[in-house]
C-alpha positions in Angstrom: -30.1 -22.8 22.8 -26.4 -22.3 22.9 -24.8 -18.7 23.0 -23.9 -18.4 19.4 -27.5 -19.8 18.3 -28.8 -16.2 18.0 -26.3 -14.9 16.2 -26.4 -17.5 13.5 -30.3 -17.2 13.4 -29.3 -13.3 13.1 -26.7 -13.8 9.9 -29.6 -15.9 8.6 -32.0 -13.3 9.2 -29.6 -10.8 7.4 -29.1 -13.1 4.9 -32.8 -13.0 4.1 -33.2 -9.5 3.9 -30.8 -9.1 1.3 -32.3 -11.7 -0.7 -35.8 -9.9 -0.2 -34.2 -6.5 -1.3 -32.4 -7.9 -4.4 -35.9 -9.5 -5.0 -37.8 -5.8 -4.6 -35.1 -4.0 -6.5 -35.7 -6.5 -9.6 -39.6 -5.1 -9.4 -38.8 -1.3 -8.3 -38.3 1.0 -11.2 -40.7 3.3 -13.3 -42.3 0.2 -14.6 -43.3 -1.7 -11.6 -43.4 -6.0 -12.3 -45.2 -8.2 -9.4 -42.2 -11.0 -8.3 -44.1 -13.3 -10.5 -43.5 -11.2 -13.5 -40.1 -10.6 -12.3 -39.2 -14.2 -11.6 -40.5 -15.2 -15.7 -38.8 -12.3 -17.4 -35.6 -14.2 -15.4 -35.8 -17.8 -16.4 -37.5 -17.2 -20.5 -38.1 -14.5 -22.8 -40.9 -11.9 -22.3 -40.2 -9.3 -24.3 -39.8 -5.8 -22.7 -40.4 -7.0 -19.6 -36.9 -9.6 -20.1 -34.9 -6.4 -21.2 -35.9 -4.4 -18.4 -35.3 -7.0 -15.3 -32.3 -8.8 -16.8 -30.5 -5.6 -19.0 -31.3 -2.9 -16.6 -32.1 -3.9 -13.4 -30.4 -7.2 -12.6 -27.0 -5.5 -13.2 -27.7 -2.8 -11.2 -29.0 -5.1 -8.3 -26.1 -7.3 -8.5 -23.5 -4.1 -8.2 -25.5 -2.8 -5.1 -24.9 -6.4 -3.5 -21.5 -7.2 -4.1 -20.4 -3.2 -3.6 -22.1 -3.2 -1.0 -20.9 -6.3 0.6 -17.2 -5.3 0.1 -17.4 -2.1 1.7 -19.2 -3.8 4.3 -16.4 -6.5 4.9 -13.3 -4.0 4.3 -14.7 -1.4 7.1 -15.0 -4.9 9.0 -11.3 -5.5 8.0 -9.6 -2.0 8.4 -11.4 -1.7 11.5 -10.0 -5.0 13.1 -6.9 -4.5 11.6 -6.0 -1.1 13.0 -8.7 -1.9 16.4 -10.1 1.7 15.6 -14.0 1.5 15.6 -13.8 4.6 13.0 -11.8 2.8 10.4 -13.4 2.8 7.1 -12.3 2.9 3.5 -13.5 6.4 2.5 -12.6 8.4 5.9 -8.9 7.2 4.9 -9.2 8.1 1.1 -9.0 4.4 -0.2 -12.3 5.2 -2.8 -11.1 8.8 -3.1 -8.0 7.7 -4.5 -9.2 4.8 -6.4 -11.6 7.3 -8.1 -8.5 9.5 -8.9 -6.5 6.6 -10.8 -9.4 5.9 -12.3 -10.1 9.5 -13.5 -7.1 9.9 -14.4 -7.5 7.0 -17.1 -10.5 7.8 -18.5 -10.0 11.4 -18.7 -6.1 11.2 -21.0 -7.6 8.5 -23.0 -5.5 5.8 -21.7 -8.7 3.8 -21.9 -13.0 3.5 -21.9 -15.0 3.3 -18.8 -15.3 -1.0 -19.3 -11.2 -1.4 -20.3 -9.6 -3.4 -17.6 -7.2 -0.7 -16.6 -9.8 1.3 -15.2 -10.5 -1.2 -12.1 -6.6 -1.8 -11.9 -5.9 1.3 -11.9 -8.7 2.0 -9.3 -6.7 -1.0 -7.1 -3.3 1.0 -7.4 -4.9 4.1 -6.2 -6.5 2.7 -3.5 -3.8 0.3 -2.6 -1.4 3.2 -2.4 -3.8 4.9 -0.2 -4.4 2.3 2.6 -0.6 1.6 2.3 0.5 4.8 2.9 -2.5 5.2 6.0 -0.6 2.2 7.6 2.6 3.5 7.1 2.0 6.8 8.3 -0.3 6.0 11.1 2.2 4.0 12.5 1.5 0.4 14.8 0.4 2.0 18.0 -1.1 5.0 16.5 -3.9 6.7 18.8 -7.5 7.6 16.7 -6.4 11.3 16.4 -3.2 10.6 14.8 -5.1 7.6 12.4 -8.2 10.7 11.6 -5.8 12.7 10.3 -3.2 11.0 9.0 -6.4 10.0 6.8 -8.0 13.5 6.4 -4.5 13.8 4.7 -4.7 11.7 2.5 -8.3 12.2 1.4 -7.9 15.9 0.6 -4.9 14.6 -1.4 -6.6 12.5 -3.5 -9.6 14.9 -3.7 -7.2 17.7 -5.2 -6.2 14.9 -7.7 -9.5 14.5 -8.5 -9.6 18.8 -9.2 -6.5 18.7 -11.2 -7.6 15.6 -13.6 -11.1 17.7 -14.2 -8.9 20.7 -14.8 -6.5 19.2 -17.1 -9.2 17.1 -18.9 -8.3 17.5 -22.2 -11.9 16.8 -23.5 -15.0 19.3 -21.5 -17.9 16.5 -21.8 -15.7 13.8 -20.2 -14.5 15.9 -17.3 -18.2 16.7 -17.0 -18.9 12.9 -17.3 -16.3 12.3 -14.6 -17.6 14.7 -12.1 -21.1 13.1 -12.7 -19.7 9.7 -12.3 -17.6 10.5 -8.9 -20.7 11.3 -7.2 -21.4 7.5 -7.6 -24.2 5.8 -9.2 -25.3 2.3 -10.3 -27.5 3.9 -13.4 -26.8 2.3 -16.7 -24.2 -0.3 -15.7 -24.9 -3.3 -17.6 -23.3 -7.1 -16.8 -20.5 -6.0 -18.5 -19.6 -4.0 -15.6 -20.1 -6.9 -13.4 -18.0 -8.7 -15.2 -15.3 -6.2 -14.6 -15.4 -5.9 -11.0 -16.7 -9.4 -9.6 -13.2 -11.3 -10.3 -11.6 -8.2 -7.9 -14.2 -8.0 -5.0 -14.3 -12.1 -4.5 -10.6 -12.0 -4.6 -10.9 -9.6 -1.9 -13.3 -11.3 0.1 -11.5 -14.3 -0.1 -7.9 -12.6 1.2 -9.8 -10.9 3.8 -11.9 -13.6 5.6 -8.6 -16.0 5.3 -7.3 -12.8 8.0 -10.3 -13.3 10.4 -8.5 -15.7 13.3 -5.7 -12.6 13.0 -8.1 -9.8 13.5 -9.5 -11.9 17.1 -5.7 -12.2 18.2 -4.9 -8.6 16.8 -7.9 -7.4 19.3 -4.9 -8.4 22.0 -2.8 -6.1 21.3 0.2 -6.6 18.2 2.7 -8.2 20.8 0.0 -10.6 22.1 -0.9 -11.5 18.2 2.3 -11.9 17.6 3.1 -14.7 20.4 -0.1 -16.4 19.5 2.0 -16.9 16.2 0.0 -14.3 14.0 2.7 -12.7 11.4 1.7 -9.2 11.9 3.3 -7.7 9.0 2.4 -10.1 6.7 -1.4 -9.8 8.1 -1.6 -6.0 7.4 -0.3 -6.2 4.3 -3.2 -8.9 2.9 -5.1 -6.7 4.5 -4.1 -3.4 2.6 -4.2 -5.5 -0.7 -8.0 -7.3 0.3 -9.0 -3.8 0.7 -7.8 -1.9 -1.8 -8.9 -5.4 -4.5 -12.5 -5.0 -3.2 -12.7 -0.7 -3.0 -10.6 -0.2 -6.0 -13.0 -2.5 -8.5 -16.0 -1.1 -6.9 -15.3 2.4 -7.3 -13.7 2.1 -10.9 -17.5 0.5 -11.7 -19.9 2.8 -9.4 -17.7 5.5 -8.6 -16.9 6.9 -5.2 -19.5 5.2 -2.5 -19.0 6.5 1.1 -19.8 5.4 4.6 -21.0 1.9 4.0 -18.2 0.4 5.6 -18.4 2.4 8.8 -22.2 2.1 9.4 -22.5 -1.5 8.6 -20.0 -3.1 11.0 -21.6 -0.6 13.9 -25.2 -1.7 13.3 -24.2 -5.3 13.4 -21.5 -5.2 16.6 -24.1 -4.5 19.1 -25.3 -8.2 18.4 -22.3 -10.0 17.8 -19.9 -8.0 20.3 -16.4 -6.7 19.6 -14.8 -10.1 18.3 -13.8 -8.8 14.6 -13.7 -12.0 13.0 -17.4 -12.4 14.1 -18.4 -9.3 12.7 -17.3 -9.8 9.1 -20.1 -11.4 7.4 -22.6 -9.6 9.4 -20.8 -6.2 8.3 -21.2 -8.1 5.0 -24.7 -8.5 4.7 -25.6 -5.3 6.5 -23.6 -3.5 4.1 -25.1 -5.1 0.6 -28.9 -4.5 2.2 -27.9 -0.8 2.7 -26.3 -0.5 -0.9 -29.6 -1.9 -2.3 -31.9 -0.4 -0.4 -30.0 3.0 -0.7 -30.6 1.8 -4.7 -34.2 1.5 -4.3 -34.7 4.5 -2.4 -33.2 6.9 -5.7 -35.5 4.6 -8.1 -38.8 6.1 -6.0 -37.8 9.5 -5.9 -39.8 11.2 -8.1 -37.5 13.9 -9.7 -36.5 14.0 -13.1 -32.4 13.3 -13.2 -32.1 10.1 -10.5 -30.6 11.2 -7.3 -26.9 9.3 -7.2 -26.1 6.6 -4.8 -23.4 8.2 -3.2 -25.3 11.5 -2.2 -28.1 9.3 -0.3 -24.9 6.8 1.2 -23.3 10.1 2.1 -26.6 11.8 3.6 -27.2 8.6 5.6 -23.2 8.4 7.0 -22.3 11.3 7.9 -25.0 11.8 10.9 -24.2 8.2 12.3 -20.4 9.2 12.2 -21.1 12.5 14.0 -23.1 10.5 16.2 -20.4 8.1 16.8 -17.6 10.9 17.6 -20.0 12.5 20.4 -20.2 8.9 22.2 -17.0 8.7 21.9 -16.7 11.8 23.5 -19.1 10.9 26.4 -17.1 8.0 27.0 -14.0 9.6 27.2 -15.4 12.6 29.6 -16.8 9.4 31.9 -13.3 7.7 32.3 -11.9 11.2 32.9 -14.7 12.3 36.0 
């Protein structure tokens, strides 16, 4: 067996297990369908049992997948791009601001929840964040300076957030807003996927065209460089990939946090600190923890469903307190 063998039969493995949660979120729900049930209420008409699986629960399964999957592949991305294992979309504002542009829209009237403009102006916000992260952080920023160069810019965005609500000229929608920036995939229909699938493909596509730069990037900037890797141009694709994927995911879902840190960390243990290898991995681990997250508010039994981005958030923040206290062992090590 060559050396890559089990990491192929490990994508294929993940690769399975997202198929197997789509296939249990289809049949999860307050009316529980057998796959076989599931499976005919897909291909003909059956009544209830067709509006349920295709109306309600097949968008819903499809969002958690593809969201999932893009906040997966951009903590992949950012993470390669700036070689800091703590890079990830929300601890550098990207969905924070994308949910702010987004806010903003809705909440003056500019346009509904399913106008175009709400996605694009999800991508703006979040474009401008990760722009401005690169900008500020610098090339040969250490971790400290890229933490809070992004604590900066999240508690910007989050006062945004506050002064839409305030300014809201209509109560109910800056009550609807709040509810919605928690994040949730409850009541989106295929219209929503409609919305945000042209955006996240787009940014899967600019981002795994970048994966030979993120293995020469791993070198060191100077070494990428004299491989022939156009730095500049590489982190900007990167900034727009990213802020494609987050910006349409959050204008859809609302704001979704630590998926992209935890997925690429569960995955690098098995397929080592090459970036480019980690992509689809981070990928796949991060649409099977978007859909089981999904099925785990569906069995909760309390009377408002919990929201996605409350269990995401539950789940992340441990596993990045855990992370900063190995760092911390590791740097205490080197220092003894």
């Amino acid at each position: 067996m060559t050396a890559s063998a089990p990491s192929r039969l490990l994508t294929l493995m993940l690769a399975a297990l997202v198929v197997a949660l789509m296939a249990a979120s289809l049949m999860t729900g307050p009316a529980q369908f057998p796959f076989g049930s599931v499976w005919k209420a897909l291909v003909s008409d059956q009544g209830v049992e067709t509006i349920i699986v295709r109306d309600i629960r097949l968008p819903r399964t499809l969002l958690a997948m593809s969201i999932g999957a893009t906040f997966g592949l951009a903590g992949a991305s950012l993470q390669g791009l700036l070689r800091n294992p703590l890079a990830e979309p929300s601890l550098f504002g990207a969905p924070q601001a994308a949910a702010a542009a987004a806010s903003a829209i809705m909440a003056f009237g500019f346009a509904n929840a399913l106008s175009i403009a709400v996605p694009l102006g999800g991508i703006a916000g979040a474009l401008l964040s990760v722009g401005a992260l690169v900008a500020i952080a610098g090339r040969r920023a250490s971790l400290t300076v890229t933490l809070l160069a992004g604590l900066a810019l999240a508690s910007l965005a989050g006062a945004a957030i506050a002064l839409i609500l305030n300014l809201a000229p209509n109560p109910f929608i800056a009550l609807e807003i709040a509810f919605w920036l928690l994040g949730s995939l409850q009541d989106r229909s295929m219209a929503h996927v409609w919305l945000a699938a042209p955006f996240m493909i787009a940014s899967w596509l600019i981002l795994a065209l970048n994966a030979g730069a993120f293995r020469a990037l791993a070198l060191g900037e100077d070494a990428a460089a004299s491989l022939g890797v156009n730095v500049e141009r590489t982190r900007i694709l990167v900034v727009i990939g990213v802020a494609l994927g987050v910006g349409a995911a959050v204008s859809v879902a609302g704001a979704i946090s630590f998926v992209g840190l935890v997925a690429p960390h569960l995955v690098r243990r098995f397929y080592g600190s090459d970036p480019a290898r980690t992509m689809l991995p981070a990928a796949l681990a991060g649409a099977a923890l978007l859909i089981a997250a999904d099925i785990a508010v569906r069995l909760v039994p309390v009377a408002v469903e919990i929201k996605i981005g409350v269990v995401t958030a539950l789940i992340g923040v441990p596993f990045f307190l855990a992370m900063i206290f190995r760092e911390r062992r590791v740097l205490e090590d080197s220092t003894t």
